[in-house]
C-alpha positions as CSV (number, residue, x, y, z in Angstrom):
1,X,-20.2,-15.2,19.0
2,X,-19.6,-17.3,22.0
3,X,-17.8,-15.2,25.0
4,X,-14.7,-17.1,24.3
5,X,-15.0,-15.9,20.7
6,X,-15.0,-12.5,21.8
7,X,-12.2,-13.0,24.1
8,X,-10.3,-15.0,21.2
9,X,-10.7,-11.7,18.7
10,X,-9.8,-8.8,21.5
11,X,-6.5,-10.5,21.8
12,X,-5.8,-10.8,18.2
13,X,-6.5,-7.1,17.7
14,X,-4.3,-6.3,20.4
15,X,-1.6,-8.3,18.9
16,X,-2.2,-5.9,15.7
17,X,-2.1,-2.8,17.5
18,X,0.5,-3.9,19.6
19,X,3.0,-4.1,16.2
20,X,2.5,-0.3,16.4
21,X,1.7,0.2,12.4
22,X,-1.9,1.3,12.4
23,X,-4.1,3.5,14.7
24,X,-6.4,1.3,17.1
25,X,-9.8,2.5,15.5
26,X,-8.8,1.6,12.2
27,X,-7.6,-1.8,13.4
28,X,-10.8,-2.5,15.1
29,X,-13.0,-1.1,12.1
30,X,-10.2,-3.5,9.8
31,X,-11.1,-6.9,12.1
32,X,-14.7,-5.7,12.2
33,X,-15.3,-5.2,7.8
34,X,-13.1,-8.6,7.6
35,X,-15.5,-10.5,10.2
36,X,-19.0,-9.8,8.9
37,X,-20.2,-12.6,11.0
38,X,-19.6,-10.5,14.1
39,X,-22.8,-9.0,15.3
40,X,-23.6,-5.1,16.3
41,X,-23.3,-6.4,20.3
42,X,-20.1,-9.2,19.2
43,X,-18.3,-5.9,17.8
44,X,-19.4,-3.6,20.7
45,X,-17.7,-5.9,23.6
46,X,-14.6,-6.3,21.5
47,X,-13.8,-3.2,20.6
48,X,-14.9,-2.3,24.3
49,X,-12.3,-5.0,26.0
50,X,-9.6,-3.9,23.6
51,X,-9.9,-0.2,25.0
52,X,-10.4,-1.3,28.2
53,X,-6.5,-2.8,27.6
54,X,-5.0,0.0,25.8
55,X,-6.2,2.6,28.5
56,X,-5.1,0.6,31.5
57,X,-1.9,-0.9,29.4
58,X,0.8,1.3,31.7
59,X,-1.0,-0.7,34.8
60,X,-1.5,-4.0,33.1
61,X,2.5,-4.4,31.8
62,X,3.4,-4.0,35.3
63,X,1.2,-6.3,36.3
64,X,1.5,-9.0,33.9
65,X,3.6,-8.1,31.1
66,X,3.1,-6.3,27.6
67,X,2.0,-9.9,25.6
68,X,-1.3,-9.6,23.9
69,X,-3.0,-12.2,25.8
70,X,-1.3,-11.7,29.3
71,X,-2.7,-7.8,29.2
72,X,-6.3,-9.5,28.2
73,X,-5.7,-11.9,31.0
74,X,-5.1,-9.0,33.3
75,X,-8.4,-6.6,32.0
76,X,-10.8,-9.5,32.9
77,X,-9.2,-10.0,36.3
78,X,-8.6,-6.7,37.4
79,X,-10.7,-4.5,34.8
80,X,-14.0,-7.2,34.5
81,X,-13.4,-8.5,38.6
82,X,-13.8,-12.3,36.8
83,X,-13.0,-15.3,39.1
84,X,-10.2,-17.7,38.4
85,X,-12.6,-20.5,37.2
86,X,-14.8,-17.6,34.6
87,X,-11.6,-17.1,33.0
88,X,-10.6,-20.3,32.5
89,X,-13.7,-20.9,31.2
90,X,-13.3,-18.4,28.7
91,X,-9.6,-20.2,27.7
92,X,-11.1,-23.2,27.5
93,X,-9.9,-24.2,23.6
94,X,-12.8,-25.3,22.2
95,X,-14.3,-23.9,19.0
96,X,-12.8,-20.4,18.4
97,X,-12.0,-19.4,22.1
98,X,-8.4,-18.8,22.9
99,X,-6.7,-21.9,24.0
100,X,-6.3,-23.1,27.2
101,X,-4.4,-21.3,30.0
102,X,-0.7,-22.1,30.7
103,X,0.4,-23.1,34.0
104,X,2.2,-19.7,34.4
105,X,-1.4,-17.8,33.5
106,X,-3.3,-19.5,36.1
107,X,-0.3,-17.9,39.0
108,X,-0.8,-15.1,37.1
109,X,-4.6,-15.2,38.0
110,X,-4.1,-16.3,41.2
111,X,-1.9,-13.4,41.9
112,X,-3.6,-10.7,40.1
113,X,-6.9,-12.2,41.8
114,X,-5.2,-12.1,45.6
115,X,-4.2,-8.4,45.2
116,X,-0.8,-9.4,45.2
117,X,0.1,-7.4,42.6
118,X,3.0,-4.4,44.3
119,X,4.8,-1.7,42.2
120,X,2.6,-0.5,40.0
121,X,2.9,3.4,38.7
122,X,1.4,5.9,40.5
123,X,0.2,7.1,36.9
124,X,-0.8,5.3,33.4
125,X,1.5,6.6,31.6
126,X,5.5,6.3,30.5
127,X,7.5,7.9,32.9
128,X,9.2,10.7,30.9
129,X,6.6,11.9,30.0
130,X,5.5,12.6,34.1
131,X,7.9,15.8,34.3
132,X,6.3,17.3,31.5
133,X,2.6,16.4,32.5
134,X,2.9,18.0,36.3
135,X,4.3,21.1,34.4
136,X,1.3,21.5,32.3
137,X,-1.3,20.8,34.7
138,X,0.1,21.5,38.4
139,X,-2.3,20.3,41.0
140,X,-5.1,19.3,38.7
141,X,-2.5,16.5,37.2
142,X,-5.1,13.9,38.7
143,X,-8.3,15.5,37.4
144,X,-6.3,15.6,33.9
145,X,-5.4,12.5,33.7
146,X,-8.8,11.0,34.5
147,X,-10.2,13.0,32.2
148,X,-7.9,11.6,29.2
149,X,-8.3,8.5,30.4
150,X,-11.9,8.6,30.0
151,X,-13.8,7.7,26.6
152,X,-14.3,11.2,24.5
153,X,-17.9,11.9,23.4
154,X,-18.8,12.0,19.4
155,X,-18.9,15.7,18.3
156,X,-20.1,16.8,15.0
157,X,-19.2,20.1,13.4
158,X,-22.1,21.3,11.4
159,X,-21.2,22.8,7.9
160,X,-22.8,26.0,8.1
161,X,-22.4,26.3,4.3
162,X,-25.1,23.7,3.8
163,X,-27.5,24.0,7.0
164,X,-27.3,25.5,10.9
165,X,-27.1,23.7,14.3
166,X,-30.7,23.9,14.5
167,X,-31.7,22.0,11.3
168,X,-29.2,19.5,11.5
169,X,-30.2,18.6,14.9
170,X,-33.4,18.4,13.9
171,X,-32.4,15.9,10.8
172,X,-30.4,13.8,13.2
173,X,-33.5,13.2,15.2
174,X,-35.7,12.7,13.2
175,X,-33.7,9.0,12.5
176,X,-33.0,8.6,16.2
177,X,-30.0,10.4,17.1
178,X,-30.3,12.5,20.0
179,X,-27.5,15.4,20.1
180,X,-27.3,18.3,22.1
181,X,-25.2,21.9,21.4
182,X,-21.9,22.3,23.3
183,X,-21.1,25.0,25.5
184,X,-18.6,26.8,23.6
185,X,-18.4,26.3,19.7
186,X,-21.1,27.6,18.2
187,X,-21.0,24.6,14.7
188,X,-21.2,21.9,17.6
189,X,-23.5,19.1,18.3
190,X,-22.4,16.7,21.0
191,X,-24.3,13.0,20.1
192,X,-26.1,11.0,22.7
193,X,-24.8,7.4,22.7
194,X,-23.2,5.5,20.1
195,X,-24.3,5.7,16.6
196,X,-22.8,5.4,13.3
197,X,-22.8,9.0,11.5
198,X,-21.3,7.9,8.3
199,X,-25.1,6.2,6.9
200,X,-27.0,9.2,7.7
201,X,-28.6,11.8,4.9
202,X,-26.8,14.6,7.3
203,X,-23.5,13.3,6.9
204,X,-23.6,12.0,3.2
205,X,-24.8,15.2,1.8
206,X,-22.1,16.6,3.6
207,X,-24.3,18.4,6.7
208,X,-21.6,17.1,9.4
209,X,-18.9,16.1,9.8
210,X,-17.3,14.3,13.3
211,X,-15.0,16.6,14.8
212,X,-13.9,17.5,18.2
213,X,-15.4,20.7,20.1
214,X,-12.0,21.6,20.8
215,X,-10.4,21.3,17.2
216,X,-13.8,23.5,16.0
217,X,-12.4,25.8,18.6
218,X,-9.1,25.9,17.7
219,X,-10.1,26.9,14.1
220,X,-12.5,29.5,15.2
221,X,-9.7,31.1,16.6
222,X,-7.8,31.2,13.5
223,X,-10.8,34.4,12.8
224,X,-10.6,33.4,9.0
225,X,-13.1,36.1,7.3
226,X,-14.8,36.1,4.2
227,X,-12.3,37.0,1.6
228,X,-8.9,36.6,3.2
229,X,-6.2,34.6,2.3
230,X,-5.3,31.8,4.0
231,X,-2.8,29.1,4.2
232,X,-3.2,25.9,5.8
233,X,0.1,24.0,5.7
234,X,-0.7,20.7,7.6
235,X,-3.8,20.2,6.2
236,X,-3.9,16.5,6.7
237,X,-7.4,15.3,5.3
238,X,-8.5,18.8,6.1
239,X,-11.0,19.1,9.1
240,X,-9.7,21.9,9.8
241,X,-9.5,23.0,6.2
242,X,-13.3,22.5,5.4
243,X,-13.9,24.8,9.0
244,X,-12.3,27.9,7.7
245,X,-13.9,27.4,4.5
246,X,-17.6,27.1,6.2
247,X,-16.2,30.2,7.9
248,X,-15.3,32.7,5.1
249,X,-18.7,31.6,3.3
250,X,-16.8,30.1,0.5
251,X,-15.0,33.5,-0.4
252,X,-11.4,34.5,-0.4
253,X,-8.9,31.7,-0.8
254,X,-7.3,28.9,1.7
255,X,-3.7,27.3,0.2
256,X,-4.1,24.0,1.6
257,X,-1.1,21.9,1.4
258,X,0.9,19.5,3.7
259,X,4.4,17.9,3.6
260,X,2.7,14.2,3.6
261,X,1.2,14.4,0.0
262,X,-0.7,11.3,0.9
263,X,-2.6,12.7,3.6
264,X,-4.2,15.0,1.5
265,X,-5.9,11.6,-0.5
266,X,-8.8,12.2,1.3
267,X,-9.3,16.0,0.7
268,X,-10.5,16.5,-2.8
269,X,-13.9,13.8,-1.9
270,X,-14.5,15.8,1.8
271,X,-14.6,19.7,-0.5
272,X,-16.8,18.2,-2.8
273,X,-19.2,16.8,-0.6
274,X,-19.1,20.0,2.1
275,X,-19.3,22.1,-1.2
276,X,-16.4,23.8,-0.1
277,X,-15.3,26.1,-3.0
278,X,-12.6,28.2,-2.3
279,X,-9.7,25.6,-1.4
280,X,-7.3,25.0,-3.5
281,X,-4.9,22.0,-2.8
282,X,-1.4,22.7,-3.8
283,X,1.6,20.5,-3.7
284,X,4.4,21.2,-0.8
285,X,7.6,23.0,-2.7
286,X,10.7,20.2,-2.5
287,X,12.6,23.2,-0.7
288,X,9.5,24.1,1.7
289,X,9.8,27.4,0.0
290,X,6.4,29.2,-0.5
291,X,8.0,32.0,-2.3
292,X,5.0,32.6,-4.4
293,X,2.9,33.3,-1.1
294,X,5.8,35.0,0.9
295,X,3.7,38.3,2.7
296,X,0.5,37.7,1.3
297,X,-1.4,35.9,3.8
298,X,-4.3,37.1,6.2
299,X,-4.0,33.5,7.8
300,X,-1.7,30.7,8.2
301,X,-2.7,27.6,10.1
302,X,0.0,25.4,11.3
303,X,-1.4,22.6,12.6
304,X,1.7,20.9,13.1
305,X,2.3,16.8,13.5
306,X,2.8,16.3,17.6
307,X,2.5,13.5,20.0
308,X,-1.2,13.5,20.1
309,X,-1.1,13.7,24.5
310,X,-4.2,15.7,24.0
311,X,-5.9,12.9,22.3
312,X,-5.4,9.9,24.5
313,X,-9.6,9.6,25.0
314,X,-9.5,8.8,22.1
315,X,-6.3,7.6,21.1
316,X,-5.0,5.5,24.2
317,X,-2.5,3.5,22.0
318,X,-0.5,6.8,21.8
319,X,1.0,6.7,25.1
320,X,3.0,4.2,24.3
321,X,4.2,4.7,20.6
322,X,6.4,7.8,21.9
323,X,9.4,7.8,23.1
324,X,12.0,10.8,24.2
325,X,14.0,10.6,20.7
326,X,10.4,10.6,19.5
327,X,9.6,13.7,21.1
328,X,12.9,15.3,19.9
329,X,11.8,14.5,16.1
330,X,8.5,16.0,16.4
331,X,10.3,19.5,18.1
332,X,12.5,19.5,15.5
333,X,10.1,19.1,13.2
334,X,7.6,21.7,14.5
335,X,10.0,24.4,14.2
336,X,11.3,24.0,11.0
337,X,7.3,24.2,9.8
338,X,7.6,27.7,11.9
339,X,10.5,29.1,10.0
340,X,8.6,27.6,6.9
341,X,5.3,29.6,8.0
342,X,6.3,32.5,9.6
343,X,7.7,34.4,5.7
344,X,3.9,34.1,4.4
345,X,2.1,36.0,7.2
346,X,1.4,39.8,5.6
347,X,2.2,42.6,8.4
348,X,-1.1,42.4,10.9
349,X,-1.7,39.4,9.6
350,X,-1.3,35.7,12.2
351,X,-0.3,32.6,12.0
352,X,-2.2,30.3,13.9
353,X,-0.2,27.8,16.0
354,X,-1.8,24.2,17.3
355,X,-1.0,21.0,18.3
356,X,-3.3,18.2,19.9
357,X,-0.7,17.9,22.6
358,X,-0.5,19.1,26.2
359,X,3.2,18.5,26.4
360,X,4.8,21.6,27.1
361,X,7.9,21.0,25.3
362,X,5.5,20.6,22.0
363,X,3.4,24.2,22.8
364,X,5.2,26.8,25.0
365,X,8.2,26.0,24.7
366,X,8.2,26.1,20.9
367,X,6.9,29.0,20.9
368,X,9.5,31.1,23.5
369,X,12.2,29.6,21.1
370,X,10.7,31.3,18.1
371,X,9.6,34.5,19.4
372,X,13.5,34.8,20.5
373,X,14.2,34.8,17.2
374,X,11.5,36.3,15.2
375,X,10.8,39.9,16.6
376,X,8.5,40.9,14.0
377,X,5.9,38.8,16.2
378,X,3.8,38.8,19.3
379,X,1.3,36.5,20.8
380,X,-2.0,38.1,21.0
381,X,-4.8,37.1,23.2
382,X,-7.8,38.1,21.7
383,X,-10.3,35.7,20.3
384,X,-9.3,33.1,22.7
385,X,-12.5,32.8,24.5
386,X,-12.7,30.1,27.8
387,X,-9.5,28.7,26.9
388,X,-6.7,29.3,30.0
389,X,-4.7,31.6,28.2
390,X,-1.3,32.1,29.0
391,X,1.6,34.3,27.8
392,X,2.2,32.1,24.8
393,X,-0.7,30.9,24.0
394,X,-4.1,28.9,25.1
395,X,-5.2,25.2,26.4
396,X,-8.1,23.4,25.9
397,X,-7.8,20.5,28.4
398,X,-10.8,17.7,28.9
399,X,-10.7,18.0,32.5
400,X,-11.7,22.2,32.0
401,X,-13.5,22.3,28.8
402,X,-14.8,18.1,27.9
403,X,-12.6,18.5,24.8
404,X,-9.7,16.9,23.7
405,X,-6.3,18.5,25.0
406,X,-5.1,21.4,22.5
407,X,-2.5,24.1,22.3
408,X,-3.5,27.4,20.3
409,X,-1.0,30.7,19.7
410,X,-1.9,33.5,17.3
411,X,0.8,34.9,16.5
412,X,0.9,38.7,15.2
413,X,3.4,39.5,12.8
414,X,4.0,43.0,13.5
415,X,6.2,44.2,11.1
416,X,8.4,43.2,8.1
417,X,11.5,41.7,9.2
418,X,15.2,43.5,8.3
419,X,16.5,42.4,5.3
């Protein structure tokens, strides 16, 4: 592909994600199976312009405005540092490169180029969400913000019901992937450049699986044991779910369900392959009444649907598909899947709180609201390892721990509510 090519297809997969329907890696891994023609390196500078726009797109609006090609526009002026006369070349209509720049594109070039640009945000991200963000992170709101601004690593989790860390390191290598443990969970391998996982022997016979340190974390801290029984009521396409089975060896039971029946599609092919045994998928009661469950659990996980602030390395697009009624929903929504949870938790047993959010108003606050009106339970702090604990619960943040941004609160149930 011809640099003009490449220009041509980063705009028309900013146009897709820019409709708001699809997350950004799929759309680039969509444009990519759909345009075989595009080489390894053709699909590398794409998909690396594109992120380069949705991580700077905060800056870039201001600066331009939010239309697919301005914001392109923008990144090779102010992200690339390309001259007037490089970018025009790149617009210059010929063959499959964009066509050629408007009068009002080249002022724009000649403006962004001058430094002319004034008023842009002190911060890349929507402004009511700034409030909420120097809550959560104080005087390191800089460092934080770098940091999940800042492409995440690939971590693998290795299925410790198949191999250990050691061995599948050692498989990895052996075909050219250099990995190295992380600092903190003990099933994690951290991968050395960019390779695709999915074609290895590791990965098809179900060896690994890509998975944040911090989300391997966060299920470690649910302390599911061999034999217990645990619920996992947002399952999703169970990451999480196939960690707590790795963790109880295969014995005991985990209820995974979640309230979206079609994101458990995925679920039954993932067990088979980790040879996962002791899940057993079950279908979310129309009422959200688990009556058949009610006191019996060891565990429940609730790792409920949130903004996804903690995943912006990875997921830049999401800074600007929420909104404050947005945020209001997913509150809502969290609780409600706390008053569902909180009747299956046996006495001494915990439900495990998470989001993938840093938000306050998604984690602590939550959780005041529902320890004010369940006092059969207390936060507990054991088990919580490096994370910076506080008295409702624990963060992971990439700034502190080089994981994605996570909330965690165990959550004791001390007694059996009065009747």
């Amino acid at each position: 592909m011809t640099p003009g090519a490449r220009v041509a297809a980063a705009i028309e997969i900013v146009e897709d994600i820019e409709r708001g329907e699809r997350p950004a890696d799929d759309v680039v891994r969509q444009w990519g199976r759909s345009h075989r023609f595009a080489g390894s390196k053709d699909r590398r500078a794409i998909s690396g312009q594109v992120y380069s726009v949705l991580r700077r797109r905060g800056f870039y609006e201001k600066a331009a405005s939010a239309d697919p090609r301005a914001l392109v526009i923008t990144d090779l002026v102010l992200g690339e540092g390309k001259a007037p006369q490089e970018v025009a070349a790149l617009f210059s209509g010929e063959g499959h490169s964009p066509s050629a720049l408007s009068n009002d594109e080249h002022e724009l070039i000649s403006t962004l180029t001058n430094g002319m640009q004034e008023g842009l945000p002190a911060y890349d991200v929507p402004d009511f969400l700034l409030p909420g963000l120097k809550e959560a992170f104080g005087d390191d709101l800089d460092a934080a913000l770098t940091a999940l601004d800042t492409p995440a690593p690939l971590d693998l989790r290795v299925n410790t019901l198949k191999t250990t860390r050691e061995d599948a390191a050692s498989a990895l290598a052996a075909v050219g992937i250099e990995t190295t443990p992380t600092p903190y969970a003990p099933t994690c391998l951290r991968v050395s450049g960019n390779h695709l996982i999915a074609g290895t022997i590791a990965f098809k016979e179900g060896h690994i699986e890509p998975m944040d340190e911090g989300s391997q974390l966060a299920a470690l801290m649910v302390d599911a044991k061999p034999g217990m029984q645990v619920a996992d009521l947002c399952a999703g396409a169970g990451g999480k779910t196939l960690a707590l089975a790795a963790a109880m060896q295969n014995k005991g039971q985990i209820y995974a369900t979640d309230s979206d029946a079609r994101r458990l599609g995925n679920l039954a092919p993932r067990m088979k392959r980790a040879d996962a045994r002791n899940v057993h998928p079950m279908r979310w009661p129309q009422d959200s009444n688990f009556s058949e469950l009610n006191g019996k659990c060891d565990r429940v996980l609730l790792d409920v649907p949130c903004s996804g602030s903690g995943s912006w390395r990875r997921h830049p697009e999401l800074k600007w598909r929420i909104d404050e009624a947005g945020i209001e929903k997913l509150t809502k929504t969290q609780d409600a899947l706390l008053r569902t949870a909180a009747p299956l938790v046996k006495p001494g047993g915990l439900l495990v709180y998470i989001t993938c959010s840093v938000l306050p108003v998604e984690n602590e606050e939550r959780i005041k609201l529902f320890l004010e009106k369940h006092s059969d339970f207390q936060v507990v702090t054991d088990k919580l390892g490096t994370a910076a604990a506080n008295a409702y619960g624990a963060r992971l943040s990439p700034h502190l721990h080089a994981t994605d941004g996570f909330f965690i609160s165990r959550l004791e149930r001390i007694s059996t509510p009065a009747s």
